[in-house]
C-alpha positions as CSV (number, residue, x, y, z in Angstrom):
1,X,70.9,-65.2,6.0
2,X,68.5,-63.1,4.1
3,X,66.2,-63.4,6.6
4,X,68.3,-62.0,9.3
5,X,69.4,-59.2,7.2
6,X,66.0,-58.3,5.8
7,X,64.9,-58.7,9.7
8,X,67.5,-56.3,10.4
9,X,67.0,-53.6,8.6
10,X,63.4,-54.0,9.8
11,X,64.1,-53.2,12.9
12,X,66.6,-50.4,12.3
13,X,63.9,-48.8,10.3
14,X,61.0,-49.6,12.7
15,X,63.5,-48.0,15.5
16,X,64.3,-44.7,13.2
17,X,60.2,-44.3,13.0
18,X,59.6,-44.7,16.3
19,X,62.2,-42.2,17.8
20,X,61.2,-39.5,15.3
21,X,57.5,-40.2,16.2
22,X,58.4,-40.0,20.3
23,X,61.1,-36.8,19.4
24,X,58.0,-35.0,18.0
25,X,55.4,-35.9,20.1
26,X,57.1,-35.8,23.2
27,X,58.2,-32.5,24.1
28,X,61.0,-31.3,26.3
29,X,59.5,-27.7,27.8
30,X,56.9,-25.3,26.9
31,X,55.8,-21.8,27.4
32,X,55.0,-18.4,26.3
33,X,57.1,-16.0,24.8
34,X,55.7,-12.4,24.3
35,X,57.1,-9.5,21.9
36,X,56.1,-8.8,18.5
37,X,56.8,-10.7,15.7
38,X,59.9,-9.5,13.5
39,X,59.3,-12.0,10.4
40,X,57.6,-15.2,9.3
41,X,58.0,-16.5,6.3
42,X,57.6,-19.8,4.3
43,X,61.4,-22.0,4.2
44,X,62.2,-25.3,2.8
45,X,63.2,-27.3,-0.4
46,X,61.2,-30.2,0.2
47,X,59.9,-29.7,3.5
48,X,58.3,-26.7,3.9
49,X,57.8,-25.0,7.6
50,X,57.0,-21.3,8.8
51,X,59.9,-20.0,10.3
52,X,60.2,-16.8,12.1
53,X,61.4,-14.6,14.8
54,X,60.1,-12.9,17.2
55,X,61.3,-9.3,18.6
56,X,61.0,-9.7,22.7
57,X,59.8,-6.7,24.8
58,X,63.1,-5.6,26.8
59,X,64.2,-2.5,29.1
60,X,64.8,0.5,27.0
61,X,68.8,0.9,26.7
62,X,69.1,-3.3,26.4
63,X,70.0,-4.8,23.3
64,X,67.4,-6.4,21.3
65,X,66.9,-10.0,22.1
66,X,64.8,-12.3,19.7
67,X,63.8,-15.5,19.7
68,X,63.4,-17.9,16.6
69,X,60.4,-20.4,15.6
70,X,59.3,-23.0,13.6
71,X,55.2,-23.3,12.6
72,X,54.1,-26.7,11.0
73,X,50.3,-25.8,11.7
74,X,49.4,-23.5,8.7
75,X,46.2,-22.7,10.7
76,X,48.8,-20.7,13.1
77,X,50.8,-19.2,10.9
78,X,47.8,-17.0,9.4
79,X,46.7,-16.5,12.8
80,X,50.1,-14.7,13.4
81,X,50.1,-13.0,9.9
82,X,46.9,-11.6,10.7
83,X,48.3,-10.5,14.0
84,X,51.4,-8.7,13.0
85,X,52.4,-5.8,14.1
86,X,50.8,-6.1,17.1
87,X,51.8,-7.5,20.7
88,X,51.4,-11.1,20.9
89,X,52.5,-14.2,23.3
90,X,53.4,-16.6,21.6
91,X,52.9,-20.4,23.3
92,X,55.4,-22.8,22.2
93,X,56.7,-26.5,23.0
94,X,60.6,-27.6,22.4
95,X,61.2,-30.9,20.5
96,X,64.9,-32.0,21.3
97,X,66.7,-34.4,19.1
98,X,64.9,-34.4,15.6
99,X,67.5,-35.6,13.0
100,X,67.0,-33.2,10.3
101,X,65.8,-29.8,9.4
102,X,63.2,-30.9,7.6
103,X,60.9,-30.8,10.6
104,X,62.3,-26.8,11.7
105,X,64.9,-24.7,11.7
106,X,64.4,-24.3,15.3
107,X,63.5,-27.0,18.0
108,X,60.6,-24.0,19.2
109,X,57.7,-25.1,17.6
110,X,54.8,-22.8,17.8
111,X,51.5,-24.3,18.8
112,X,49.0,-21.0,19.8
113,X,49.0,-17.4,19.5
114,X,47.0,-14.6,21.7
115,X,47.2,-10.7,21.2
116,X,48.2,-9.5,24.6
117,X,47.2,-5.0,25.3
C-alpha cells in the first residue's frame, strides 16, 4: 500500500513538473509590440519578475491603449531601462496556463527589445 501511494504522488508531482516546464517553454503566440514604455519596475514576495507596461503609439484623438509585461531575463530589463523614454518594439512570446503568479503578472513575457526612429 505504501508503495502505491508513495508511487502516486510520484507521478502527480512528476506530471505538475512537466506541465509547468512544457507551459513555459512552449509558447502560445509571439510578436512585437511598439510604443514607449510607461513603467517597469521590480514585483514579487518571493518570486521576483520585472513587470511593466507599455504606452502603444495610437491615432491622436484615441484613447490610450497599453499593454502589460512580464521580464524574467534581467539582462532585458536593463536593456529597456536604458532605453526609456525612447520608442521601442518590444518582441514578446505568450505562455498560456502557468498556475501561479509567481512566474508573471502577465502571460506576455518579454524576450528582446530594439529602439525603433
Amino acid at each position: 500500500m505504501k508503495r502505491w501511494i508513495i508511487g502516486s504522488v510520484a507521478v502527480v508531482l512528476l506530471g505538475a513538473v512537466l506541465y509547468v516546464w512544457m507551459a513555459l517553454t512552449w509558447s502560445y503566440s509571439s510578436g512585437e509590440r511598439v510604443g514607449y514604455v510607461r513603467k517597469l519596475s521590480l514585483k514579487g514576495w518571493i518570486c521576483k519578475t520585472w513587470e511593466g507596461q507599455l504606452s502603444l503609439v495610437s491615432i491622436p484623438g484615441t484613447s490610450l491603449e497599453t499593454f502589460s509585461f512580464t521580464v524574467r531575463d534581467t539582462a532585458v530589463s536593463e536593456r529597456i531601462q536604458q532605453d526609456l523614454g525612447k520608442r521601442v518594439a518590444l518582441h514578446y512570446e505568450q505562455h498560456k496556463g502557468l498556475p501561479t503568479s509567481c512566474f508573471g503578472e502577465t502571460e506576455y513575457f518579454i524576450t528582446d527589445v530594439r529602439v525603433v526612429e
